[in-house]
N, C-alpha and C positions, 0 to 999 in steps of 0.2 A: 348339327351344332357341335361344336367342340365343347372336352371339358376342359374344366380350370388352371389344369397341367399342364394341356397343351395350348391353350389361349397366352399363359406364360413365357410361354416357349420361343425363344429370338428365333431359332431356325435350324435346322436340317441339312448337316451338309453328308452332301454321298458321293464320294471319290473311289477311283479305280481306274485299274486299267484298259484300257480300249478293248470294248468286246467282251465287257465281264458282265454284264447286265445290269447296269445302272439306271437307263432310262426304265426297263420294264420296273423295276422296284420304286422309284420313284413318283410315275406315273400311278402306280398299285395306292400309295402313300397319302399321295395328293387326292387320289378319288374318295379315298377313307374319310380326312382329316377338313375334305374341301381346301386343300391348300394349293400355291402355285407354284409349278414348278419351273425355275430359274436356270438358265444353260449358264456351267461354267466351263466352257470349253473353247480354249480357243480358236478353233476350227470349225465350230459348229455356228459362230456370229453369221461365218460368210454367206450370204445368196445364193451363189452361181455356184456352192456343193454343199447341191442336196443332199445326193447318192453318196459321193462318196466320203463322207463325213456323217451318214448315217443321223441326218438327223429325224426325229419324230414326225412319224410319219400323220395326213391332216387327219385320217379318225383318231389318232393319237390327242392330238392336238384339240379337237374337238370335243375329249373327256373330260380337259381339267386345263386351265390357265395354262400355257408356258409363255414363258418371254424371255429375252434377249436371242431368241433362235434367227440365225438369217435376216438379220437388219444391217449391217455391215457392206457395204461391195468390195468384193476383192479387190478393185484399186489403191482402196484405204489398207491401210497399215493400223490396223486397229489393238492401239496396245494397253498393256495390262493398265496404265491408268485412265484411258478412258473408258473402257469395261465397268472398274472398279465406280469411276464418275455415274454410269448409265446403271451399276447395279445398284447404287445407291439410292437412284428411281425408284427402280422399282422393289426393292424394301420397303422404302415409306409408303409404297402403293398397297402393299399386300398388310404392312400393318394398319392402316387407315381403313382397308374392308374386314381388319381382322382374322387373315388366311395367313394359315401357315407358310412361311417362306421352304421350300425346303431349294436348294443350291446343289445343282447333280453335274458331274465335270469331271475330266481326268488333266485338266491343267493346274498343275500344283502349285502357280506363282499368282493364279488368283485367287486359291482358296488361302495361300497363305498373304494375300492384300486384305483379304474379309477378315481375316484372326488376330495379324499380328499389325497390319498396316504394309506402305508399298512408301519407297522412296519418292520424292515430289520433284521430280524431274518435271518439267516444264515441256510444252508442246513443241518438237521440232517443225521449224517450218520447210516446207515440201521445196525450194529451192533449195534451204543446205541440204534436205535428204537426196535430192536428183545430184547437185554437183558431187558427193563424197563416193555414191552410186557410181558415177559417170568415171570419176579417178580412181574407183577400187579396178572395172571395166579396163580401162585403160593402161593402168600403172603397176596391177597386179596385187592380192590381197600384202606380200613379203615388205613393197613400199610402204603401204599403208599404214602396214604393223610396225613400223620401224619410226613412222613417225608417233603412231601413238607413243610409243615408250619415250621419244622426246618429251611429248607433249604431257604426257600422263603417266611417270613409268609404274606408280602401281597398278594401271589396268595395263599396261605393257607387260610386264611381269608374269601378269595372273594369267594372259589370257595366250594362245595356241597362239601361232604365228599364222595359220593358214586356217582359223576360225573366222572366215570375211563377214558373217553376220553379227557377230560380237563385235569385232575390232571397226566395222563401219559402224556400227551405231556407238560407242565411245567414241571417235571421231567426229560424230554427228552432235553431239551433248557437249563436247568441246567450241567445237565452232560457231553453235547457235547461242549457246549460255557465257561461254567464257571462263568456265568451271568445268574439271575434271566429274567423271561420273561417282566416283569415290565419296566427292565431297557432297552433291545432291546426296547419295543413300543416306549420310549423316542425319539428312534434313529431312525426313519419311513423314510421310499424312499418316493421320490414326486409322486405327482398323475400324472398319465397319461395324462389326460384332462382336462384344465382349465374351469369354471364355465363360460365364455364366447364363444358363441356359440357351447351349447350343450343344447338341450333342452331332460328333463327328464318326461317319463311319467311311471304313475302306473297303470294298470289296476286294474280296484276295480267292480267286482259284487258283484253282490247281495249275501251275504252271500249262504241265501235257497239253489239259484241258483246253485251256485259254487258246496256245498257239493253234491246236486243230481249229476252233473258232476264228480266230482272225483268217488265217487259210480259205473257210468257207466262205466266210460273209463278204469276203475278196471277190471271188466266184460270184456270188451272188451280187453282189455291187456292178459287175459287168453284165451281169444279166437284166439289170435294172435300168442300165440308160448311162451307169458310171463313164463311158467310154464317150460319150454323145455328148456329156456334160463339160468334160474336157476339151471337148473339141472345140466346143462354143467359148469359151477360157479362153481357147489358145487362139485361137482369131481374134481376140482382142488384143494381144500383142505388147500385153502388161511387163513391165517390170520385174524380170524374175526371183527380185532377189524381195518381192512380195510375201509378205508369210501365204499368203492363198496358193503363190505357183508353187510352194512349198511343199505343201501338204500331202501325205504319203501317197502314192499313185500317181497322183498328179505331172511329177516330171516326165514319169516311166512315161507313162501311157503319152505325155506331149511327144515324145522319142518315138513310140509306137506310129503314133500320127505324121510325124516324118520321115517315116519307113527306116529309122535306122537299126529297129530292134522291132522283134513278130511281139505278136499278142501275148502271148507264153512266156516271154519271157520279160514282158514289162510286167506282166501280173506278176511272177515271180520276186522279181523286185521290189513292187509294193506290199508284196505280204510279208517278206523278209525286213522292210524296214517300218512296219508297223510292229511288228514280232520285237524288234529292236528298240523301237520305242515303249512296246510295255513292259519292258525289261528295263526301261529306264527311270517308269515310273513308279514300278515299285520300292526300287533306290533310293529316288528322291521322295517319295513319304516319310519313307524309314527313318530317313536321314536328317529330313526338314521339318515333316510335322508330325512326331511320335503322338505327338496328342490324340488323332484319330487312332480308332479302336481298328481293326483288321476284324473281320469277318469272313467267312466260307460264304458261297450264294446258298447255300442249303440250309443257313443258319440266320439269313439276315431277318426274314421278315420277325423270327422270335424275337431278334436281338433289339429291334422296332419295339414291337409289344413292349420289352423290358424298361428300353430308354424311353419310351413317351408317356410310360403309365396309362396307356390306351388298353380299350377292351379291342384289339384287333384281332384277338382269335377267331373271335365271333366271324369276322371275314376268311373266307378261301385266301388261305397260302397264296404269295404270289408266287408266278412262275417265271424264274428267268431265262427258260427256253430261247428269247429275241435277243439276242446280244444287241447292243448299244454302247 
């Protein structure tokens, strides 16, 4: 049974960067508090990666609630507001059995949809996404970009010339609404969660640390089936510019599978541009939501104790040994 503190409590957010140990401290949290734990990860919705998106593994799973894990198929384009719609679900699900939510993720544009709210851009429909697709394909991302600034020149402006996943979806917001993307952000749906009682934490190691870990657990995602998972991917002959075909390793190793590059060195690649994305994420915390407190992993589960007014000592330290 929970106490009164944390029966109060909206929810638990734990962010970090890929490979800092989020899922094991979470999972630790949930078994404590009987709460559920909530995937905010972009990468972690999809089905078809398991391995290499590292998601919870089924005794994992079997501990303690999780949901939004792997309900997505990589066909789908599954974005930050329809997440934010499906996490909304399952909020009211967890406050109706009265379990802690706690929200564990290194995508920092859906923890900040739960905090501060997400611009209400409307659903694109899958014709204008295949045709803009089809003409970025065709015409080159520099055309594209050339019309956005016509059409839009503040998102022209703001955005790279040869950013084709930015400049196709402005494009896309154009042609399906009739409105520039600029002017939906004005128009934003409310957060989820009010900034009272929700305590936010960020898992922060040691730089060194970290990259040795993403390194290994690279190694070890090959040794898991990661390779075999992409293969079955890449036979289905999706849409690259998918966030799933996206996904760190993912191209490498599709390159790997058409003999254009050895093993070694698409794994190389995937660790270097996950290495690059947690380098990105700790930026974008910094920068976007000061609010979350930064933590050591050697410090979190006190820093737990402290923020829930929970007797967790009583419990074994958790261990983040399992990167996640």
């Amino acid at each position: 049974m929970l106490d009164n503190d944390v029966k109060r409590m909206q929810a638990v957010l734990i962010a970090g960067p890929t490979a800092s140990g989020k899922s094991a401290l979470a999972l630790a949290l949930a078994e404590v508090t009987g709460g559920i734990v909530i995937n905010t990860d972009s990468m972690q919705v999809y089905r078809d990666l398991r391995v290499l998106t590292a998601r919870p593994t089924p005794d994992e799973v079997a501990r303690a609630p999780h949901r939004l894990y792997g309900y997505c198929d990589a066909a789908v384009n599954c974005s930050a507001g329809s997440w934010v719609a499906d996490a909304a679900l399952v909020l009211a699900e967890a406050r109706a059995a009265n379990r802690l939510p706690i929200f564990i993720g290194g995508t920092g544009l859906y923890f900040k949809a739960l905090t501060r709210g997400l611009s209400a851009v409307p659903p694109i429909p899958q014709e204008v996404r295949d045709d803009v697709r089809a003409r970025l394909e065709r015409d080159g991302v520099e055309a594209l970009h050339a019309e956005l600034a016509r059409r839009d020149p503040v998102s022209g402006e703001k955005l790279k010339p040869r950013d084709s996943a930015r400049v196709a979806r402005a494009l896309e917001v154009i042609e399906a609404t009739g409105r520039a993307l600029p002017d939906w952000h004005r128009d934003g749906l409310p957060p989820l969660l009010e900034p009272e009682g929700v305590r936010a934490l960020f898992l922060a190691p040691d730089r060194k640390e970290l990259y040795a870990r993403i390194n290994a657990r690279f190694e070890a995602m090959l040794e898991n089936g990661a390779l075999e998972e992409v293969a079955v991917l890449a036979a289905r002959k999706l849409d690259p510019m998918l966030p799933a075909m996206k996904a760190h390793g993912v191209p490498a190793l599709i390159r790997h599978l058409a003999g254009e590059i050895t093993l070694e060195e698409a794994a190389e690649i995937g660790q270097t541009d996950t290495r690059h994305y947690a380098k990105r994420q700790f930026t974008w915390f910094r920068h976007q939501l000061p609010e979350f407190e930064w933590v050591a992993p050697d410090a979190a589960w006190a820093w737990l104790t402290h923020a829930l007014s929970l007797s967790l000592k009583a419990a074994e330290p958790v261990s983040l040994g399992k990167p996640a």
